[in-house]
DSSP file (Angstrom, degrees, kcal/mol; ACC not computed):
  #  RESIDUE AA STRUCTURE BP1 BP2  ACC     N-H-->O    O-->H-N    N-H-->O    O-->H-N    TCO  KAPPA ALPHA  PHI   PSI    X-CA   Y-CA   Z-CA
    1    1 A X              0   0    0      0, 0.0     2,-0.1     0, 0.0    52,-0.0   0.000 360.0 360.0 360.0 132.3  110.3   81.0  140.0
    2    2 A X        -     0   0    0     52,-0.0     2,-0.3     3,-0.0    52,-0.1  -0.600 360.0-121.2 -87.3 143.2  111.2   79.1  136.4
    3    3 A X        -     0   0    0     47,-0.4     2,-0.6    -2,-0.1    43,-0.0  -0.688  31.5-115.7 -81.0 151.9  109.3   81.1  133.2
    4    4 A X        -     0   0    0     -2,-0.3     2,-0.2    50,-0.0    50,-0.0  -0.815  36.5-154.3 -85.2 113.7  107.4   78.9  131.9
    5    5 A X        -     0   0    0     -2,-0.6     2,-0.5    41,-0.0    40,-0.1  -0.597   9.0-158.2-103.9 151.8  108.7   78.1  128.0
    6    6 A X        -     0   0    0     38,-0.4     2,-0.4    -2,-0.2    -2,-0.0  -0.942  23.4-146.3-143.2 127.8  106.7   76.8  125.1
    7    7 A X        -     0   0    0     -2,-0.5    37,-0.1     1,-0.1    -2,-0.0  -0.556   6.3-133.5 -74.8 100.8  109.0   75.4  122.8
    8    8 A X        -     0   0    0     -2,-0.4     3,-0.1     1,-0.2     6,-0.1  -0.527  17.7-171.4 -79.9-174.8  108.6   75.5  119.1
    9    9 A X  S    S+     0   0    0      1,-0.2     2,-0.3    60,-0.0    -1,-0.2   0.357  72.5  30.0-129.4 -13.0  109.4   71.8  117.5
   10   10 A X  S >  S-     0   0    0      3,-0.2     3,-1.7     1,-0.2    -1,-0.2  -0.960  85.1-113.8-140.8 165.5  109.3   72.8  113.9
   11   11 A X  T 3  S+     0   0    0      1,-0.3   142,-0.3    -2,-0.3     3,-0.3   0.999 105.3  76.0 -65.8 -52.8  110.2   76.3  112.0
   12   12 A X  T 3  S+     0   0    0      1,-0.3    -1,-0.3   141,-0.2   143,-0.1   0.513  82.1  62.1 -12.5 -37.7  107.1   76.9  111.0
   13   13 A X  S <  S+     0   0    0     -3,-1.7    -1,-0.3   139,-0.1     2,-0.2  -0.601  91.6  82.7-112.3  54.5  106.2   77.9  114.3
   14   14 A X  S    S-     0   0    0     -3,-0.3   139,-2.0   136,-0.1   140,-0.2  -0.782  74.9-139.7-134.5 132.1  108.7   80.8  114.1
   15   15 A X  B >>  -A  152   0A   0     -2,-0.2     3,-1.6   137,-0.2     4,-1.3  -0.190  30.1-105.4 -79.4 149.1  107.6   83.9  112.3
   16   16 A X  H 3> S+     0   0    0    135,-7.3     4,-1.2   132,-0.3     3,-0.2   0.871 117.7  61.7 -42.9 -58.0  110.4   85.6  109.8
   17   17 A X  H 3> S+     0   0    0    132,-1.0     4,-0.9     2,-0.2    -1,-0.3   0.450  98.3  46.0 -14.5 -49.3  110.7   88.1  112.4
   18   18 A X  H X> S+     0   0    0     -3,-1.6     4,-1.4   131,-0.2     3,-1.1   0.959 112.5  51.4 -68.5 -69.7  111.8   86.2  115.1
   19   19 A X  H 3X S+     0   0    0     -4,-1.3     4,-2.2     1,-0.3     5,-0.2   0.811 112.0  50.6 -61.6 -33.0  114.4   84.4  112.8
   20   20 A X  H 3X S+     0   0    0     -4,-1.2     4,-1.2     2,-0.2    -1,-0.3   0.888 113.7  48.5 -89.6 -30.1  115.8   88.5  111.4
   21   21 A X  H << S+     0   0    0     -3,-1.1    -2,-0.2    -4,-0.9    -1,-0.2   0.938 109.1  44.5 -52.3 -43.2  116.2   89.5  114.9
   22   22 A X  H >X S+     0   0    0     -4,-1.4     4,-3.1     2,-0.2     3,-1.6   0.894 118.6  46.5 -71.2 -54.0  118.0   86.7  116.1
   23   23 A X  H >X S+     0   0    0     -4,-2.2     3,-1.1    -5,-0.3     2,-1.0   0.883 104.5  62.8 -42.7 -81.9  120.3   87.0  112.8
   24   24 A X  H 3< S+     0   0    0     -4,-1.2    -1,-0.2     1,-0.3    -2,-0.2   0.368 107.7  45.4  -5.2 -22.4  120.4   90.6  113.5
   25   25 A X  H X> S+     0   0    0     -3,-1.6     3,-2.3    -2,-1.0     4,-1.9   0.861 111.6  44.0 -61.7 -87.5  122.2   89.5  116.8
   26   26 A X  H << S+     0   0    0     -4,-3.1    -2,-0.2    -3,-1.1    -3,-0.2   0.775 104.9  62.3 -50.3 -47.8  124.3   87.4  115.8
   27   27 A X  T 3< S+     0   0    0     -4,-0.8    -1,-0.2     1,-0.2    -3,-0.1   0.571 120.1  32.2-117.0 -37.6  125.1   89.8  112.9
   28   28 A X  T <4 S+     0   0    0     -3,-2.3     2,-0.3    -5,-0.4    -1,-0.2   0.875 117.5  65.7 -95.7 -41.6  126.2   92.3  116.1
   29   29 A X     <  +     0   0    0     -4,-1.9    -1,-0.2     1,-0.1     5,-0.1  -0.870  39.2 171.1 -58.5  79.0  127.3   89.9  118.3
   30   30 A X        +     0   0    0     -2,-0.3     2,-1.1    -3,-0.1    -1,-0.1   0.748  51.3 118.0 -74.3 -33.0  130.1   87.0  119.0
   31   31 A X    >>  -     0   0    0      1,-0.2     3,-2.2     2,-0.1     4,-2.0  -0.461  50.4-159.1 -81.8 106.3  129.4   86.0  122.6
   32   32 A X  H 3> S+     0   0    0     -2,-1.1     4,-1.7     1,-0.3    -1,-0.2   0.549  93.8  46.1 -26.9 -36.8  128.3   82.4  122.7
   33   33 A X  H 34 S+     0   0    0      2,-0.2    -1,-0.3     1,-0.2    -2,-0.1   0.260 114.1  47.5-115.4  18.3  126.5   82.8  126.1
   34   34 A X  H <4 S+     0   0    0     -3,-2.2     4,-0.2     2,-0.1    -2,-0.2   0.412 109.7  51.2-100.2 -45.0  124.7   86.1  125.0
   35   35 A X  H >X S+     0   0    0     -4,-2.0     3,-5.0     2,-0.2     4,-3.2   0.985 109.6  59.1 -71.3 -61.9  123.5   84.6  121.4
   36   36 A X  H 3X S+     0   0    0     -4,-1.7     4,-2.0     1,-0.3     3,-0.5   0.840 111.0  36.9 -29.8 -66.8  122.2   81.7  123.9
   37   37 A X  H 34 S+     0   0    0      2,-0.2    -1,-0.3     1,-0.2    -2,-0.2   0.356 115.1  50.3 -63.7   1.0  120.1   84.0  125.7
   38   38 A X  H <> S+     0   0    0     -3,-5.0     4,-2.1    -4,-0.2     5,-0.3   0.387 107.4  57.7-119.3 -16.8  119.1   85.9  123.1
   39   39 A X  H  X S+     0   0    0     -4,-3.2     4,-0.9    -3,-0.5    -2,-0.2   0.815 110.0  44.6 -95.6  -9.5  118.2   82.7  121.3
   40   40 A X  H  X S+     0   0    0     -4,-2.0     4,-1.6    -5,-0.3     6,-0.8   0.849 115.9  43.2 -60.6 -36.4  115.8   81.7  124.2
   41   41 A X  H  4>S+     0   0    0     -4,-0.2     5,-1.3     3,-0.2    -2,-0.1   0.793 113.2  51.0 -96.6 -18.4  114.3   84.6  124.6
   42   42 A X  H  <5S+     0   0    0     -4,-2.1    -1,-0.1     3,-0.1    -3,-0.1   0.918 130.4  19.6 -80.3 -44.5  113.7   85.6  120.3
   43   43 A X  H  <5S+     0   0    0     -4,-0.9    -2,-0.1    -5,-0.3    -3,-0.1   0.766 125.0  50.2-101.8 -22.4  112.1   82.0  119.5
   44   44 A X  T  <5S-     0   0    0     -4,-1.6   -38,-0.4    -5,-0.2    -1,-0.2   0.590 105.3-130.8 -92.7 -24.4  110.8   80.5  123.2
   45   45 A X  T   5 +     0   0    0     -5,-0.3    -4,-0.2     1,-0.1    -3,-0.1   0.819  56.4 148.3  82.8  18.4  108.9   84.6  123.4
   46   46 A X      < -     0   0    0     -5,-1.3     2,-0.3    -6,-0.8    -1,-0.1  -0.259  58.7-105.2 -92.4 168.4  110.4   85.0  127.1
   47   47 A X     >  -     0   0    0      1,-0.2     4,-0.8    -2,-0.1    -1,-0.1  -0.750  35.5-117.1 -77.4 128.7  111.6   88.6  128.7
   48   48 A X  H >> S+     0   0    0     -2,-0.3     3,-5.9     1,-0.2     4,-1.0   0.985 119.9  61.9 -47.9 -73.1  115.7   88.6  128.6
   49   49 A X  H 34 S+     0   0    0      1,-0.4     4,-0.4     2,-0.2    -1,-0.2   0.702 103.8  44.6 -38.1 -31.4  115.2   88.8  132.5
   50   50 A X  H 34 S+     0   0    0      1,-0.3   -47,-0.4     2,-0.2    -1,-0.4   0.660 101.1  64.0 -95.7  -7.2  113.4   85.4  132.5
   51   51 A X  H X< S+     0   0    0     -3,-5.9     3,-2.9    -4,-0.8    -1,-0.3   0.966  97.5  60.6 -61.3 -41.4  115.9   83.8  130.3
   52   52 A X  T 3< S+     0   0    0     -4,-1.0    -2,-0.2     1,-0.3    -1,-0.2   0.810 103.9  51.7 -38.0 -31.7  118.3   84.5  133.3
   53   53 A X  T 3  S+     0   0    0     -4,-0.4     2,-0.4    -3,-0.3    -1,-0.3   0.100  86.6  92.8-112.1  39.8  116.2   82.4  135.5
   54   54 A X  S <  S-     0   0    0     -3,-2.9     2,-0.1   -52,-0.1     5,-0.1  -0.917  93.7 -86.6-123.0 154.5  115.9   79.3  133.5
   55   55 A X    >   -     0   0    0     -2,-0.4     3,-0.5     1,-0.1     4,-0.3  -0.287  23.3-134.0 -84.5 136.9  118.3   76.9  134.2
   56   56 A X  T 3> S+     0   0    0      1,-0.2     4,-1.2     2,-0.2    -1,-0.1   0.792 113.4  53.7 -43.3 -37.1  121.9   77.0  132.4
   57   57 A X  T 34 S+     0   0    0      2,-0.2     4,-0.5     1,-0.2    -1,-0.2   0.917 113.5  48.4 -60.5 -50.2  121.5   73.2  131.7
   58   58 A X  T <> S+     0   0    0     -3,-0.5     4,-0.6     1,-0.3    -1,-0.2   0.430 107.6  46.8  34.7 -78.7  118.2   74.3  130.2
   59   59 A X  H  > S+     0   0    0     -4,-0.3     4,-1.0     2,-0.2     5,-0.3   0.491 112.1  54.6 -95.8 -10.9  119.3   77.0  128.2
   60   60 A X  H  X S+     0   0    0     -4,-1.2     4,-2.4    -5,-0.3    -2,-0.2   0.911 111.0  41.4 -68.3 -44.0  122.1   74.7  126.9
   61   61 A X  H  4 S+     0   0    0     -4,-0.5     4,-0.2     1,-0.3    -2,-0.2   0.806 114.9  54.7 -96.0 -11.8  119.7   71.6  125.7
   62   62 A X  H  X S+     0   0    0     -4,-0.6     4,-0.7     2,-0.2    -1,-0.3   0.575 105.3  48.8 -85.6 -25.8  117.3   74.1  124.3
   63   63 A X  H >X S+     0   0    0     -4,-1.0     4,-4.3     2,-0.2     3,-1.1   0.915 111.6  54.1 -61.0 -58.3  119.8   76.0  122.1
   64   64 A X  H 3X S+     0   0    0     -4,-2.4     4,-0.8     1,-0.3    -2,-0.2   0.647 103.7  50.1 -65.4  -7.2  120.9   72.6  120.9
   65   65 A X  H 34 S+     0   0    0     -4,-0.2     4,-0.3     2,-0.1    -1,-0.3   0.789 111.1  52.6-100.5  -8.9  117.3   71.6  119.9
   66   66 A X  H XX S+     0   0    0     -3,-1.1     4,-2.6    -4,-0.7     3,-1.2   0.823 109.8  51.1 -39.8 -47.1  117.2   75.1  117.9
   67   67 A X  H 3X S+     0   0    0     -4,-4.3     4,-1.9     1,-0.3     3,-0.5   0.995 111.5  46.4 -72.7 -41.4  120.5   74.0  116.2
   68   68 A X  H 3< S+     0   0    0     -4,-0.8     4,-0.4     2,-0.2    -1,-0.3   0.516 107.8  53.2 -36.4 -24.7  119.1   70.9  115.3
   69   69 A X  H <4 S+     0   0    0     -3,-1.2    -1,-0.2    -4,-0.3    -2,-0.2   0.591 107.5  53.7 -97.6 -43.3  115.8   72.4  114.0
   70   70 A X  H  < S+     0   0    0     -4,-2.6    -2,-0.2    -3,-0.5    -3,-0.1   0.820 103.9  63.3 -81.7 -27.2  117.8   74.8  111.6
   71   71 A X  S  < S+     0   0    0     -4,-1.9     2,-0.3    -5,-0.5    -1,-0.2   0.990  81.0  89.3 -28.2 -66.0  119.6   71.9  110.3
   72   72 A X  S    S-     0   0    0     -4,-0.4     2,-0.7    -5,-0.2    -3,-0.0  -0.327  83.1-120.0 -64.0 120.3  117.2   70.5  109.1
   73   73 A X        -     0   0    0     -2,-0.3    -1,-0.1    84,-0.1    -2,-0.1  -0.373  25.6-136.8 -49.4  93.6  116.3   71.2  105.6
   74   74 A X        -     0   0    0     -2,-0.7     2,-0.3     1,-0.1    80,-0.0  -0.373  14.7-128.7 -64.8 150.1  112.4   72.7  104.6
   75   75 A X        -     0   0    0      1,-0.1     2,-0.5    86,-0.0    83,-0.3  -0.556  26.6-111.0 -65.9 147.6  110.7   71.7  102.2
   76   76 A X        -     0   0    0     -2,-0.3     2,-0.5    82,-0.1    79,-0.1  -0.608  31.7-158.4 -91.2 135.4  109.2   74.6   99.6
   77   77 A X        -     0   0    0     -2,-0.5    12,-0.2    78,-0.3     3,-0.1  -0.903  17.5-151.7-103.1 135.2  105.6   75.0   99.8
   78   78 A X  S    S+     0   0    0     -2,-0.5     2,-0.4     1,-0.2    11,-0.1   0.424  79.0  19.5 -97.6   6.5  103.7   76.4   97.1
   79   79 A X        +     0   0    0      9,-0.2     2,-0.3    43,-0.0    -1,-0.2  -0.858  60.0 171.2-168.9 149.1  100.8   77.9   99.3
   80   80 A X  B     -B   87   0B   0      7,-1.7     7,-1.0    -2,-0.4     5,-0.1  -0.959  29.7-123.0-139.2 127.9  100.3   78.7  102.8
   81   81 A X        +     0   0    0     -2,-0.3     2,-0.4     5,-0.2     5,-0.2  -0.361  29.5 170.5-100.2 172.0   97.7   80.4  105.0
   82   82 A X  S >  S-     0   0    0      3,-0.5     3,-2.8    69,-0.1    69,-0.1  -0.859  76.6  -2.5-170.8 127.2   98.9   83.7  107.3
   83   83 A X  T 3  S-     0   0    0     -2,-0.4     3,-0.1     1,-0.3    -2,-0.0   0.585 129.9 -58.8  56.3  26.4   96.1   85.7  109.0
   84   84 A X  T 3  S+     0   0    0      1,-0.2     2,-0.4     0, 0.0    -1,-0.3   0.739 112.8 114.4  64.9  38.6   93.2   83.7  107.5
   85   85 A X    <   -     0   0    0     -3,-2.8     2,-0.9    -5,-0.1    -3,-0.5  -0.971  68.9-126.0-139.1 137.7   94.4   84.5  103.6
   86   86 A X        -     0   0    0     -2,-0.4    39,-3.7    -5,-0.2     2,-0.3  -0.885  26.0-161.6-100.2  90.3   95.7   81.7  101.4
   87   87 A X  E     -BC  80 124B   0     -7,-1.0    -7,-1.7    -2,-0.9     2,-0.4  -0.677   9.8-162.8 -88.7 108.3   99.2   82.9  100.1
   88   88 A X  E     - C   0 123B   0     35,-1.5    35,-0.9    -2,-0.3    -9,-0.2  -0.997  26.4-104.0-133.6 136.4  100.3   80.9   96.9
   89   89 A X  E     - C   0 122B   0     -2,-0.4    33,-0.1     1,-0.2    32,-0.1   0.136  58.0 -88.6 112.0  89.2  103.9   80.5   95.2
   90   90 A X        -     0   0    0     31,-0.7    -1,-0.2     1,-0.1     3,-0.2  -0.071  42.3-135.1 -43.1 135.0  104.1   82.9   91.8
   91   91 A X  S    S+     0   0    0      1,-0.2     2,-0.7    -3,-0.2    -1,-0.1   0.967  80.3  15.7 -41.4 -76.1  103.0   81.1   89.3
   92   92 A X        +     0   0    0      1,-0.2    -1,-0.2     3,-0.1     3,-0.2  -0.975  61.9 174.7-114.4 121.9  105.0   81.4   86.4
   93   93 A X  S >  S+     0   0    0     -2,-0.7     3,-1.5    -3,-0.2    -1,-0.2   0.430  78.1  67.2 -95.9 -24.8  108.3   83.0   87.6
   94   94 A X  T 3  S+     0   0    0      1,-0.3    -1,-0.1    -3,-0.1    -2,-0.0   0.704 102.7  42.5 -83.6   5.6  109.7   82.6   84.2
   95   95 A X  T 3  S+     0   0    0     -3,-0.2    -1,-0.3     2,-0.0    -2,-0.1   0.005  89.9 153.0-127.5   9.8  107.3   85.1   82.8
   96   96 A X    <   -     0   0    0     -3,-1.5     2,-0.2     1,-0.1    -3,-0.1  -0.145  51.7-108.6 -45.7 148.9  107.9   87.5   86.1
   97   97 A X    >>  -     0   0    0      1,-0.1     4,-2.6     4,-0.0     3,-2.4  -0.513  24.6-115.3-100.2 143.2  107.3   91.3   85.5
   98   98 A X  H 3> S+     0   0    0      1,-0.3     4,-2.1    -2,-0.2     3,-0.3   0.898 123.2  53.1 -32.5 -65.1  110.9   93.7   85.4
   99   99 A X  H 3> S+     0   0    0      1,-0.3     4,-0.7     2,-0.2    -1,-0.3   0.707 113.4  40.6 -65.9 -18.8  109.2   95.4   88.8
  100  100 A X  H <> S+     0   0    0     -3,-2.4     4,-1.9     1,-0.2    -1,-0.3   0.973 118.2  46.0 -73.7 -40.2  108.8   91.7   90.4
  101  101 A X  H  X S+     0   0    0     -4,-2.6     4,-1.8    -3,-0.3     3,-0.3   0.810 108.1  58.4 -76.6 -45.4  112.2   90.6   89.1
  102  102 A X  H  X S+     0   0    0     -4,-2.1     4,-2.9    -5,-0.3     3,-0.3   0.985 117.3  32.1 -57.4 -89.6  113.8   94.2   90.4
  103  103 A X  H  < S+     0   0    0     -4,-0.7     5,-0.5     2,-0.2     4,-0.3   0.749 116.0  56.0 -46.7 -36.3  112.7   93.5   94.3
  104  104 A X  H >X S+     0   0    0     -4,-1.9     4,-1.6    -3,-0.3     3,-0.8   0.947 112.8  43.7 -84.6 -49.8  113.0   89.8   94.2
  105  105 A X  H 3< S+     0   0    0     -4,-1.8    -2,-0.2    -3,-0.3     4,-0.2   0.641 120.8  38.1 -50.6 -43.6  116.6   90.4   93.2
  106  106 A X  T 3< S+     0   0    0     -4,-2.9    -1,-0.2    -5,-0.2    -2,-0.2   0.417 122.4  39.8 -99.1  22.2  117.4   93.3   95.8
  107  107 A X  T X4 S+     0   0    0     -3,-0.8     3,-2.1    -4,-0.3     6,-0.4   0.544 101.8  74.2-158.7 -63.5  115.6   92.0   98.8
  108  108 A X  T 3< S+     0   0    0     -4,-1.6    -3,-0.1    -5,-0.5    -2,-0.1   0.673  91.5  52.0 -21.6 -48.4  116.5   88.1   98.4
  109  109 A X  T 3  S+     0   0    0     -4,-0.2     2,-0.3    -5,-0.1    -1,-0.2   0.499  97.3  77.6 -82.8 -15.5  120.0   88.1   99.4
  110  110 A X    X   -     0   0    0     -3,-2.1     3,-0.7     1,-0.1     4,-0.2  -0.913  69.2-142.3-114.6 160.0  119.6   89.8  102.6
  111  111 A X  T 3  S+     0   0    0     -2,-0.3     3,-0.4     1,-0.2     4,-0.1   0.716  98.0  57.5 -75.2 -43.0  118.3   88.5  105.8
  112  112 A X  T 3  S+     0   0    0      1,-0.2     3,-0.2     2,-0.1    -1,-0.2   0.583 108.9  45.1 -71.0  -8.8  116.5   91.7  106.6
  113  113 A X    <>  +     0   0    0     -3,-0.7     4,-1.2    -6,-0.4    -1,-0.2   0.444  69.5 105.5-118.0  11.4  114.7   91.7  103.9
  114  114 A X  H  > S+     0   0    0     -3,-0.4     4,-1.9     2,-0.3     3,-0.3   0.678  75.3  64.9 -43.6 -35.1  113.4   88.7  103.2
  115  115 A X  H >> S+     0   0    0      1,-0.2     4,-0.9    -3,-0.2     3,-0.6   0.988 100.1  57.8 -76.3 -52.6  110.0   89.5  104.2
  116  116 A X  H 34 S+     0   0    0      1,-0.2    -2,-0.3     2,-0.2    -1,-0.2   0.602 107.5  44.5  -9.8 -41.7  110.2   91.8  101.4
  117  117 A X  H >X S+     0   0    0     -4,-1.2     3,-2.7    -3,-0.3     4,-2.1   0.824 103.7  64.3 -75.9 -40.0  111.0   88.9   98.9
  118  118 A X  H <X S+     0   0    0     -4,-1.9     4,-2.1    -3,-0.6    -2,-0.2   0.763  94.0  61.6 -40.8 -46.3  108.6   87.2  100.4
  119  119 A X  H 3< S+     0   0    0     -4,-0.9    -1,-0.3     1,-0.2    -2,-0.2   0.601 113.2  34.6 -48.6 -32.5  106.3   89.9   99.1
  120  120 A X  H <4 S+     0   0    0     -3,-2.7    -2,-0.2   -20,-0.1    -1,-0.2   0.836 117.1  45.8-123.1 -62.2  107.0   89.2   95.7
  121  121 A X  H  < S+     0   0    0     -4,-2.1   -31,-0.7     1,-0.1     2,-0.3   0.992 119.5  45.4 -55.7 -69.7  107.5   85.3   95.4
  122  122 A X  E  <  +C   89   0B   0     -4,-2.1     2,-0.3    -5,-0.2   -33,-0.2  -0.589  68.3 162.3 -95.8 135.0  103.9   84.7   97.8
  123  123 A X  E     -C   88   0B   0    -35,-0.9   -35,-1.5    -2,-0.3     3,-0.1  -0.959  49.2 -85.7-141.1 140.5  100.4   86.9   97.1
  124  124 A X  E     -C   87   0B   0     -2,-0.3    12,-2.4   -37,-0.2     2,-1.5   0.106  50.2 -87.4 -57.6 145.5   97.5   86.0   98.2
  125  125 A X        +     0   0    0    -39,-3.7    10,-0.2    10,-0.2    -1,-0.2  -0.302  39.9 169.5 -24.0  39.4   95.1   83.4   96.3
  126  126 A X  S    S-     0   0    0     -2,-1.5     2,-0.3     7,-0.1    -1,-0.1   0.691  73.4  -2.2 -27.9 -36.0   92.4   84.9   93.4
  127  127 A X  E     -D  134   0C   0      7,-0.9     7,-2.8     2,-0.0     2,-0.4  -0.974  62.4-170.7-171.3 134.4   91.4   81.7   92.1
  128  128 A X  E     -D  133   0C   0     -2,-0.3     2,-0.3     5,-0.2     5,-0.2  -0.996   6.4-173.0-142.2 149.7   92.1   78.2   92.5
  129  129 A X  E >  S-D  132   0C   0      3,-2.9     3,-1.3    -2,-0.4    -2,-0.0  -0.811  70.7 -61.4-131.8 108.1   91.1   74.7   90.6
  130  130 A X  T 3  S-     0   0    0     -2,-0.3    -1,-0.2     1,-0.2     0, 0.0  -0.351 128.4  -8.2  54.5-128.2   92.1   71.7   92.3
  131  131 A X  T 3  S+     0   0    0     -3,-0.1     2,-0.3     2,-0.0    -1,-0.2   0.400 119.6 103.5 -85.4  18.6   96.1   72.1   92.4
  132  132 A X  E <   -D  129   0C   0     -3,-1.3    -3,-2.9     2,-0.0     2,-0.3  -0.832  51.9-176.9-100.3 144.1   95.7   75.2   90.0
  133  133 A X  E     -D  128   0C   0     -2,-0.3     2,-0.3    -5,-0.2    -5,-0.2  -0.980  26.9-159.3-144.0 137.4   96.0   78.7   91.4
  134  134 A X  E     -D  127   0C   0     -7,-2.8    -7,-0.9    -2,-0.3     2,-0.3  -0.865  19.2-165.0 -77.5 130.4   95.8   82.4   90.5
  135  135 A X        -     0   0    0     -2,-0.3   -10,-0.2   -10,-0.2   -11,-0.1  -0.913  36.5 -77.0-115.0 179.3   97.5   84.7   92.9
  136  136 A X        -     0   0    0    -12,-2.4     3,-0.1    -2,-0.3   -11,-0.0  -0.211  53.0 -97.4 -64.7 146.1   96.9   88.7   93.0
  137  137 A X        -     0   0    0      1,-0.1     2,-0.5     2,-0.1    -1,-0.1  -0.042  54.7 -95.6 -58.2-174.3   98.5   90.9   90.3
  138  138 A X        -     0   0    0      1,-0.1    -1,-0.1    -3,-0.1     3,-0.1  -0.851  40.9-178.1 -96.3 122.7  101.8   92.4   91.7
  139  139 A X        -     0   0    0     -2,-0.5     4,-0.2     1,-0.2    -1,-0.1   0.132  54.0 -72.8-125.8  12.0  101.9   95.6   93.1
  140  140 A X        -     0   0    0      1,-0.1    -1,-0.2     2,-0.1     3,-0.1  -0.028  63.5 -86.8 117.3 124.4  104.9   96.9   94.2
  141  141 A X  S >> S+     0   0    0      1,-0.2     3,-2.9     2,-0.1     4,-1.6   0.916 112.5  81.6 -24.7 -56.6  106.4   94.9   97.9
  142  142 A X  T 34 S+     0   0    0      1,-0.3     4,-0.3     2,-0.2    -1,-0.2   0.824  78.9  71.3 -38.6 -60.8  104.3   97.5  100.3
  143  143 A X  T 34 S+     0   0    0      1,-0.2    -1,-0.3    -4,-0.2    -2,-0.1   0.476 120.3   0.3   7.5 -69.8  101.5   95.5   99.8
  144  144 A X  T X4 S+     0   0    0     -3,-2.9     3,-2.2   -22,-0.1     4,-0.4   0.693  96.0 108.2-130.5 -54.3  102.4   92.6  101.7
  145  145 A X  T 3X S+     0   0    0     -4,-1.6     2,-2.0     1,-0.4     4,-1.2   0.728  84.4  41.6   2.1 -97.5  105.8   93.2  103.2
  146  146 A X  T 34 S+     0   0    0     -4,-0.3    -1,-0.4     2,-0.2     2,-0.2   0.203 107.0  64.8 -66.4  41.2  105.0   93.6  106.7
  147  147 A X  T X4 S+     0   0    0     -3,-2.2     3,-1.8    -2,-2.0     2,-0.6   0.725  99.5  59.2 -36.9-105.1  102.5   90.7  106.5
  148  148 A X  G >4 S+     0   0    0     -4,-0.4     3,-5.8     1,-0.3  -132,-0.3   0.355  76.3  79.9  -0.7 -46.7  105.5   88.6  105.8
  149  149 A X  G 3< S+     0   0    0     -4,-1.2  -132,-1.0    -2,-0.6    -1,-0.3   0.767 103.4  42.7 -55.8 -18.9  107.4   89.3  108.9
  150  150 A X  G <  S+     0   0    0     -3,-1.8    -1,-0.3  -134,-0.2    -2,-0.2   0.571  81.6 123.7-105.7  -0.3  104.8   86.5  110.4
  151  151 A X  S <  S-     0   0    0     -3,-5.8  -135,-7.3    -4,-0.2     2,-0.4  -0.398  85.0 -92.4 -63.9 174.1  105.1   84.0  107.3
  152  152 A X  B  >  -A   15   0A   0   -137,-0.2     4,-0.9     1,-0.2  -137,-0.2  -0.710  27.1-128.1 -89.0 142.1  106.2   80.8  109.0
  153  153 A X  H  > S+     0   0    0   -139,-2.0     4,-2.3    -2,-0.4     5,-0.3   0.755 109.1  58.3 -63.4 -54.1  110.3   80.6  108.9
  154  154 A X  H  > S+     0   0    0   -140,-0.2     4,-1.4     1,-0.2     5,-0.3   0.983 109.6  39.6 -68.4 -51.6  109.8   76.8  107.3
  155  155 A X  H  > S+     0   0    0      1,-0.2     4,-1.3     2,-0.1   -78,-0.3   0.873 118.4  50.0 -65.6 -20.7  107.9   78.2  104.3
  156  156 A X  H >< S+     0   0    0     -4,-0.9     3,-2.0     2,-0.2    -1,-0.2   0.985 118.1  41.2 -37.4 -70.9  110.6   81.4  104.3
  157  157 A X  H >X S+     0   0    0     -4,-2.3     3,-4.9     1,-0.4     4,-1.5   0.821 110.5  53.3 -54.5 -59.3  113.8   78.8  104.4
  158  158 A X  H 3X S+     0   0    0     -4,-1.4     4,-1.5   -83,-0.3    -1,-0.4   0.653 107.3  59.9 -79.2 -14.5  112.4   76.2  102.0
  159  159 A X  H << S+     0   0    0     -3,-2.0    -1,-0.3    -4,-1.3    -2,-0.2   0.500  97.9  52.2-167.1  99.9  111.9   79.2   99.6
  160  160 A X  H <4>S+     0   0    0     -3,-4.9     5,-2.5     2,-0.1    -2,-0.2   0.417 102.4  62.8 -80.7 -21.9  115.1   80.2   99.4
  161  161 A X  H ><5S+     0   0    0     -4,-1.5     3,-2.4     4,-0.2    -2,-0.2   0.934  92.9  62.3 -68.1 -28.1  116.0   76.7   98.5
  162  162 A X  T 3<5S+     0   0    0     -4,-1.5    -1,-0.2     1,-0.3    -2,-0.1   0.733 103.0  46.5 -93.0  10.4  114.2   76.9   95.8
  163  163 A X  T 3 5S-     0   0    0     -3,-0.1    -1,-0.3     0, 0.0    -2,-0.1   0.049 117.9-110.1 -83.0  17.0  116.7   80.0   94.4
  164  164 A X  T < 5       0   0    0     -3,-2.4    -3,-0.2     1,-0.2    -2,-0.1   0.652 360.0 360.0  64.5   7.1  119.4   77.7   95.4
  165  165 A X      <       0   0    0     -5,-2.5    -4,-0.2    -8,-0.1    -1,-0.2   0.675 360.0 360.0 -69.8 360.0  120.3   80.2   98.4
C-alpha cells in the first residue's frame, strides 16, 4: 500500500522547522539516498517507514521538484499571518535597539536559529494605517521564538535576502 503524499508546491507551505531539520541532516549526513528519504518524509509529513514504500521513481521526481522549489528565489514580505496574529517586518531597523541588534546578529547566521532571528526581525502587529504599521515593542527572542519554528520557509528565505545572506 502507497502513503498517500501531499506535496507542497511553494515554500511557504513549509514551516522553519521542517526546513532546520532537514538542514540538520544534511548537516550530519552525505548519503544521497538517505537525504532523499529524509527529504520526503521532513517536507511531504510521511513516517521514514512509508517513505520506503513509495516508489524510488517517485521519490526521485519528488526530490527534484524540492530542488527546484529551493531554487527559486522568495520574495521578502513585510507582514505575514501565523496562528491567526498579523506578524509585520521591524519597522525602522536603522533605529534597532543594542538588545535587538545583539540576537539578530547571533542567531541570523545559523540555520538553527533562525527562528530566533525571526523573533526579532517579525512581531506581531499593534497598529496599522493603510500600508503603515506598528509592531510590538521588543522583548527579548523568548517571546516569539518557538512561534517562529512554523513561520512559512518563503517568508524565512526571502528575509534573509534582505540581509544579503
Amino acid at each position: 500500500m502507497e502513503a498517500e503524499i501531499l506535496l507542497p508546491t511553494e515554500l511557504n507551505e513549509i514551516p522553519l522547522k521542517s526546513y532546520q531539520q532537514f538542514m540538520d541532516t544534511c548537516d550530519k549526513s552525505n548519503d544521497e539516498e538517505f537525504l532523499c528519504q529524509k527529504m520526503v518524509q521532513i517536507f511531504c509529513g510521511l513516517r521514514l517507514r512509508d517513505v520506503f514504500n513509495v516508489k524510488w521513481s517517485d521519490v526521485k521526481d519528488i526530490t527534484v521538484h524540492f530542488g527546484e522549489m529551493f531554487k527559486k528565489k522568495p520574495k521578502f514580505q513585510h507582514r505575514f499571518t501565523l496562528q491567526n496574529v498579523e506578524f509585520g517586518f521591524i519597522t525602522d531597523i536603522e533605529n534597532m535597539s543594542f538588545g535587538e541588534y545583539i540576537d539578530l546578529t547571533q542567531n541570523i547566521n545559523d540555520i538553527q536559529n533562525w527562528h530566533k532571528a525571526m523573533a526579532v526581525m517579525y512581531r506581531p502587529i499593534t497598529e496599522r494605517r493603510k500600508d503603515k504599521y506598528k509592531i510590538e515593542e521588543y522583548n527579548g527572542t523568548n517571546s516569539y521564538a518557538d512561534v517562529m519554528k512554523f513561520a512559512p520557509l518563503g517568508v524565512v528565505l526571502g528575509a534573509q535576502i534582505f540581509f544579503g545572506l
